[in-house]
N, C-alpha and C positions, 0 to 999 in steps of 0.2 A: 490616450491609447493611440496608437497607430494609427495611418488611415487604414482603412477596411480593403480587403483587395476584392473587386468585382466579377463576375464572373467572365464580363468581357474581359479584364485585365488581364483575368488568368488564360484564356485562351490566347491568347499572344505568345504566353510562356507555353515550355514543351508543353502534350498532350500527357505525360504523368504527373507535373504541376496541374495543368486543367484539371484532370481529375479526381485528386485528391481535394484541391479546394472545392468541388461540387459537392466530393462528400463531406467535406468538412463546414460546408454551409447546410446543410441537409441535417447534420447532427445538430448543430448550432440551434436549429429554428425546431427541432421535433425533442433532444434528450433533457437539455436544462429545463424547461416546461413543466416537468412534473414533479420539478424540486419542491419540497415543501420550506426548506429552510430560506430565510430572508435578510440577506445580508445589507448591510451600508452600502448603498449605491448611490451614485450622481450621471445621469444622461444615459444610465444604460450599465454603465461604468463600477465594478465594482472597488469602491476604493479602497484605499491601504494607508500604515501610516507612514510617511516623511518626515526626512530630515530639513531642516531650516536653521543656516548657518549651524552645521553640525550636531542640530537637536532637535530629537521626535517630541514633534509639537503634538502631535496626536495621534488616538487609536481606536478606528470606528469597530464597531464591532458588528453584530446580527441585532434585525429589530425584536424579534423575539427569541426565545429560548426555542431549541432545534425539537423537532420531533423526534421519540427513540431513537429511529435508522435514519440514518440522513447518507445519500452517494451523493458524490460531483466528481466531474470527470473533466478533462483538459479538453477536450475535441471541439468543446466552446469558443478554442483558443486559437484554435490549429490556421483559420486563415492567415494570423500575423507569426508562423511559423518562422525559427530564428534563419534556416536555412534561404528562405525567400526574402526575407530583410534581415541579414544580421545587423546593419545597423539600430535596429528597432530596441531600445533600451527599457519602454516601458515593460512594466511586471506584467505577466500575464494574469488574467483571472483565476487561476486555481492557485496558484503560489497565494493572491490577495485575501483569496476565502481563508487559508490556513491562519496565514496572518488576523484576519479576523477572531478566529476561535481562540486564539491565545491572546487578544484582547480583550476576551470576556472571562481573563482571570481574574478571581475576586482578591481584595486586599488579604495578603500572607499565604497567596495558593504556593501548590507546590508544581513545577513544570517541570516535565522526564522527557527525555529525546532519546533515542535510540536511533542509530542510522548506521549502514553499512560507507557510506562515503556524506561529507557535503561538499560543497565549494563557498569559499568566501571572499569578498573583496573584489579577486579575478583583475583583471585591467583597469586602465582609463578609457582605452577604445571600446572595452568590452565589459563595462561590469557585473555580475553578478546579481544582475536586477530582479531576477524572480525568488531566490534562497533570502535574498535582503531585505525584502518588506517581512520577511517572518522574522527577520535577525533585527529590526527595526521595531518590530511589537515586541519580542520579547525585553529586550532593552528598555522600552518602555513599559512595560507591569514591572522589570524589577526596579524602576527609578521610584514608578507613583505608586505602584500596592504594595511593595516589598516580596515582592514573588523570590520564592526560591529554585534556583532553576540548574537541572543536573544535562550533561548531554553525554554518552557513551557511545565511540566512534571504532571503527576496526581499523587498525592499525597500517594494515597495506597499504593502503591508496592515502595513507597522509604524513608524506614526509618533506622533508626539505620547507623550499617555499610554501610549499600547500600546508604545512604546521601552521609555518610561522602567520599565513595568514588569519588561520583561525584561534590560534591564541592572540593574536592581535587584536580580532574581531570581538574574542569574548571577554576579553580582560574584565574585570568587575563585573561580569552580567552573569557568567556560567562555569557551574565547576566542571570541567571536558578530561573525561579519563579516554584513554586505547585501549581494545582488546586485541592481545597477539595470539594468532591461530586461534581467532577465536574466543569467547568469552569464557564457555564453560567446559574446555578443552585443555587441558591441563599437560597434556602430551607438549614435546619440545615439536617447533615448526620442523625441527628436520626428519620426524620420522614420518613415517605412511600417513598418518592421519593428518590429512589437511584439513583445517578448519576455517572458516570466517564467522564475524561479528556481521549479518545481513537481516538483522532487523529494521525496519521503518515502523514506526510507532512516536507518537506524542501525545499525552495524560495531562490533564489538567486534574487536582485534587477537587476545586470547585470552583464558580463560577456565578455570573453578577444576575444572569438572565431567567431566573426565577427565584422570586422573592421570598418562597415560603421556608421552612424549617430547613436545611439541607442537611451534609455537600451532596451535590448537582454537578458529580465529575463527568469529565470527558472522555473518552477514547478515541484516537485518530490512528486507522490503521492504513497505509500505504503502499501503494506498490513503488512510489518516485522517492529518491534519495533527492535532498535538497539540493538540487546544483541547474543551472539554467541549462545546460544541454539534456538534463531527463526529463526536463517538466516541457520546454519546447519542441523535443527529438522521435520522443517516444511517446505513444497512447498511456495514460498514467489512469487510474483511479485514486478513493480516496474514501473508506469509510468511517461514518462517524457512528460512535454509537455514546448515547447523552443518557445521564442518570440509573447508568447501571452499575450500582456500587462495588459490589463482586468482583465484578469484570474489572472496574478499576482495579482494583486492588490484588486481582492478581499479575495484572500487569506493573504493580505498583511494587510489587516484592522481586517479581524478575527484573528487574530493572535493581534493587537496591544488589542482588545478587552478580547481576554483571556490574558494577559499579565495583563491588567487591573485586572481583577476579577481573579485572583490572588491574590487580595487585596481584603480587606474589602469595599472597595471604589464602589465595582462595586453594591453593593444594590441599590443604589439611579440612576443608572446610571454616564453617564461623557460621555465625546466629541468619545471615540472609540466607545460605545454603539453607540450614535446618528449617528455616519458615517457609521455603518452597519444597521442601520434603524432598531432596534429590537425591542420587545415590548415584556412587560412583563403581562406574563399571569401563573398563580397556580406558584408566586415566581419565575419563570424560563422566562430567557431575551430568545425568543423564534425569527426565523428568518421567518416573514412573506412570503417571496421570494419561492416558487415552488421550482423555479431553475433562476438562474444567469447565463445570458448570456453573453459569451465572445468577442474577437475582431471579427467584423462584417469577413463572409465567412470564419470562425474556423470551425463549427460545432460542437462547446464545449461547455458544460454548468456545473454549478456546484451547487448542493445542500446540505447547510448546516445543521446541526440538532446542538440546538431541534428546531422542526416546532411544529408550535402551533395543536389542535389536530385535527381542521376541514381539515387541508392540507391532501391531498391523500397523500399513503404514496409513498416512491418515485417507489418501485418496483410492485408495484400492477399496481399504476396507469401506468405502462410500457406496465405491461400485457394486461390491459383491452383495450388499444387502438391498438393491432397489428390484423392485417389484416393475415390469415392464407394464403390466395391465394397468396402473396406477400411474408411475411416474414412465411416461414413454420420452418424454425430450432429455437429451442428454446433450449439453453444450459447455465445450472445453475450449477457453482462450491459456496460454500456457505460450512463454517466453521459449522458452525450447525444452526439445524432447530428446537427449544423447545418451543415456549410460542404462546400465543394467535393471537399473527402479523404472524407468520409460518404458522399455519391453515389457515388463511386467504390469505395467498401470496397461498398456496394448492390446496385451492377454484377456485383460479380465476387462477390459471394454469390446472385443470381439465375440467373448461370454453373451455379454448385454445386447450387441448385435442378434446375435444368434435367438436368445430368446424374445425378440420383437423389440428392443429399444431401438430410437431415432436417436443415433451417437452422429454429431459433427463433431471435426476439430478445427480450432485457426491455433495458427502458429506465428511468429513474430516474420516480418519482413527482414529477409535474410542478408542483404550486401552482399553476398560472398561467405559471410560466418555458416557455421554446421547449427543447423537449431533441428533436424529431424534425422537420427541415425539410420542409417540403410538398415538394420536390423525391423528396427520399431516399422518404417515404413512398408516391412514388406506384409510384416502384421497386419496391419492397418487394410493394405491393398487385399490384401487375402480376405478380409472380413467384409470387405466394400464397405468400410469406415470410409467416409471424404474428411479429407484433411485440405486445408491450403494455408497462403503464406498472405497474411492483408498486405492490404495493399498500403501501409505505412507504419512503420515500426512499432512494435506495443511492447510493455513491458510487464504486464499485468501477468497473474497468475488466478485464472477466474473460473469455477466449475458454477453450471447449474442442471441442476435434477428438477425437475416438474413434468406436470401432465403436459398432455399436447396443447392444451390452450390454458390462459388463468396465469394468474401470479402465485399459485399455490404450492412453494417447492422450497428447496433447498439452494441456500449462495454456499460455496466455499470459497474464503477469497484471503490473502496474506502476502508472506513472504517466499514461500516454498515451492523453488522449479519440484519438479519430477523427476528429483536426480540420488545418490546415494549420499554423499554429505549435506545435500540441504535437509536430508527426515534426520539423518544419523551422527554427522558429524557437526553441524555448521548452528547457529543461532536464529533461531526461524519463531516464524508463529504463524497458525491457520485459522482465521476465524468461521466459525459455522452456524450461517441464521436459519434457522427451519422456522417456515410458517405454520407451520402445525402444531410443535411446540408452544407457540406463543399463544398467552391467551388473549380476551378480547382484548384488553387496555393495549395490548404490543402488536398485533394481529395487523393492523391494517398498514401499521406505520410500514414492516418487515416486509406486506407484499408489494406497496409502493416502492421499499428498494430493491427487489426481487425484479421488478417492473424495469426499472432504471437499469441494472445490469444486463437485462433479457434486450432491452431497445441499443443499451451500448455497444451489446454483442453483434446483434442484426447489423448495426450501420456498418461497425467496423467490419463485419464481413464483403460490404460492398466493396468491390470493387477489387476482391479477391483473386488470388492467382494460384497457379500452382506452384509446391515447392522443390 
């Protein structure tokens, strides 16, 4: 890895490199700590696998099998930031973990990717070194276990060279379909309804790291698209959730269903439509389900989009039902906040104000982009909601509902800004851990990650600004 940048070193650089590397040593040494998951490591170092003379010699994976809930987050990373050394080549640790967990595919699993964008290859000055150790493991489970491995990409952002490099990258490893406008948007790009394929999702069917009767599948939900400028650029999270068969598996069928509509085929429907129960409503195969609940005493649920347009939407209807005497902390990390569904999540969190909830927001660090609408903010200001902008880029979408102290609450966390085609039009998912649902077997892992997202929230508020 890099050398480590010090804090004298930073202070030489401006005072807003000083102080993001303060806080990014500060997360470093307080957020990974209460990991429970235990990866292959050497010197500190978490490794990955490589190539040697064009071949992955190896692929270490976790010493044991993960706890239910398992977060990690990038801010581990952030001192060797690409923008302070772009030369800096090695993978960062969170790209390495991922890689790790599709090393503990067992012989004939099956591997599903869903991603709104990756990057592969990329330069010789610059390659692609964080997306590569995962593109590096999967290549290897499908050489030595015979993995079969699907990946389903949106079509926008990969065309020309940018194809050509990922069909280059996957030749024999992966079948890579496109979704245009979308996966389950069946309208033509030219009319009104614009759509994307912006899920981040990767499934394992089962895995090496417990021995007893299985499958022992995975779930890895995302807020970073594979590519070395979201995993170094932006604050990313990363949830894992281990041996929840359900769960797999209804991620297991949307995914064979965008895979279909892919194709021309999926207009009329076909057998993956029907096995997700979808229905077609304004041209879009729309998912009647709220929310999908998982293996019984998980406390997991998950909600797919697009949902047709009478369904609440997932995060209001969060809001509308908390009890303030109970759950008073109300904490919202959210990529940005622009269109008519924003006002509205505003509304009904100035509700929450109003009847004694402690609502913060953070919002992404802006450059210059629009991430808070003059409408939504005037909201916000009128309720004496605090809002600000961190102070280094996030890309996360992260709500928590709990009391004023404890880990005893609700994560929502996925793919879905707050906007009207990410509930309505676009390919989303929202995962939802309540610690209260879970019984004792699930209970402790869930508030450990409850924990983990409530400390990522705090730091990354350091050193926050206005937007």
């Amino acid at each position: 890895m890099a050398a480590q940048h010090t804090k004298a070193s930073a202070a030489r650089r401006t005072p807003v490199l000083a102080l993001l590397l303060a806080f990014a040593t500060t997360v470093a040494l307080s957020v990974p700590s209460a990991m429970a998951i235990t990866f292959d490591t050497s010197d500190g170092t978490v490794n990955y696998p490589k190539k040697v003379n064009g071949t992955v010699t190896s692929c270490p994976t976790m010493d044991k099998a993960p706890e239910p809930y398992e977060v990690f987050l990038n801010t581990d990373d952030s001192e060797a930031r690409g923008w302070w050394d772009p030369k800096n080549n090695e993978p960062w640790s969170f790209a390495s973990r991922i890689a790790q967990l599709v090393c503990g595919a067992k012989q004939n699993a099956e591997i599903r990717l869903g991603m709104y964008f990756i990057r592969a290859i990329g330069t010789v000055s610059r390659p692609e070194a964080d997306p590569e150790v995962v593109f590096n493991a999967l290549e290897w489970v499908k050489k030595n276990r015979n993995a079969t491995i699907e990946l389903v990409l949106d079509d926008g952002l990969h065309k020309g060279s940018t194809r050509d490099q990922i069909t280059q990258r996957f030749a024999g490893i992966a079948k890579v379909r496109y979704c245009v406008n979308g996966c389950f948007n069946v309208n033509k790009s030219s009319v009104y309804v614009y759509a994307i394929n912006h899920e981040k999702y990767l499934t394992i069917s089962d895995t090496v790291w417990d021995k007893s009767d299985g499958p022992h599948p995975v779930v890895l939900s995302t807020s970073g698209n594979f590519s070395r400028g979201q995993i170094r650029n932006y604050w990313q999270e990363a949830s894992l959730i281990y041996d929840d068969y359900k769960l797999w598996k209804e991620f297991d069928l949307r995914h064979d269903g965008m895979m279909l509509c892919a194709n021309p085929g999926c207009v009329n429907g076909g057998n993956a439509i029907k096995a997700l129960q979808l229905k077609k409503e304004r041209k879009i195969w729309v998912d009647p389900f709220y929310r999908r609940y998982t293996d019984t005493g998980r406390g997991t649920s998950v909600s797919f989009s697009p949902q047709t347009p009478s369904a609440p939407d997932y995060y209001i209807g969060q809001f509308d039902g908390i009890d303030c005497v109970v759950d008073k902390k109300v904490r919202i990390a959210m990529f940005k906040l622009t269109d008519s569904k924003a006002l509205r999540m505003a509304e009904s969190l100035a509700r929450l104000e109003k009847s004694g909830c402690d609502v913060e927001m953070l919002l992404s660090q802006s450059y210059g982009a629009l991430v808070l609408a003059s409408s939504v903010k005037k909201v916000l200001s009128k309720a004496k909601i605090p809002y600000r902008c961190s102070a280094i880029p996030m890309h996360t979408k992260m709500i928590l509902i709990g009391p004023s102290t404890g880990n005893e609450g609700r994560v929502l966390v996925g793919t879905a800004n707050m906007t009207t085609s990410g509930l309505r039009y676009s390919d989303e998912h929202v995962l939802t851990l309540d610690t209260r649902r879970a019984n004792s077997q699930y209970q402790e892992s869930m508030r450990r990650a409850y924990g983990m997202y409530l400390a990522g929230y705090d730091q990354l508020n350091q050193g926050s600004r206005s937007c």
